[in-house]
C-alpha positions in Angstrom: 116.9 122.1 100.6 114.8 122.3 97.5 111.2 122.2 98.0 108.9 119.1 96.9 106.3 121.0 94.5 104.6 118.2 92.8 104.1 116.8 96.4 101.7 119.9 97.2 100.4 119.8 93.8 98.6 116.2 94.6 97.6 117.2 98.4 95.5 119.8 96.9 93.1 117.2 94.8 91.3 115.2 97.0 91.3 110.9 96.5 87.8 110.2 97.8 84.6 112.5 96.7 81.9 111.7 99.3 79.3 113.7 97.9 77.6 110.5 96.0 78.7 107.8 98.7 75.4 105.8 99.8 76.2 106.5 103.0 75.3 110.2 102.3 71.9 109.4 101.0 69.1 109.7 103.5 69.9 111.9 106.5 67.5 111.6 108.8 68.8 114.1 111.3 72.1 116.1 112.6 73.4 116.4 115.8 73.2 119.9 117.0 76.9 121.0 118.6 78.9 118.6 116.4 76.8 118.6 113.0 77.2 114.6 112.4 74.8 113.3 110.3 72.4 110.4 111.2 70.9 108.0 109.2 67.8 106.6 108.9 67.1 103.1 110.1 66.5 102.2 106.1 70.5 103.4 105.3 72.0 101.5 108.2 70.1 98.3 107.3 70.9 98.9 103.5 74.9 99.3 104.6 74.9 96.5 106.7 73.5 94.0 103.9 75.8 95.5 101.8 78.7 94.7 104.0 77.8 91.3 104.5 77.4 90.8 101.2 80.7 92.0 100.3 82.9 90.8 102.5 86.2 89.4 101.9 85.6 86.2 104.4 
């Protein structure tokens, strides 16, 4: 069987850079053993209204 390059080409790239997502902005602590980030009470609150505000109901 011939092997799909252009298939592996387009895994390498990723679709979604999280590096600038809001959700990202203000860390207000990480979990030791699993390094998740939590936000602060501001970022939660700020996602939440933006949720609301754009949601498709």
């Amino acid at each position: 069987m011939a092997e799909n390059k252009s298939k592996d080409k387009f895994l390498a790239n990723p679709i979604e850079k999280h590096d600038t997502a809001a959700w990202r902005g203000h860390i207000e602590s990480v979990k030791p053993q699993s390094n998740v980030p939590i936000p602060s009470e501001e970022s939660v609150n700020s996602a939440k209204e933006w949720v609301d505000t754009n949601s498709l109901s």
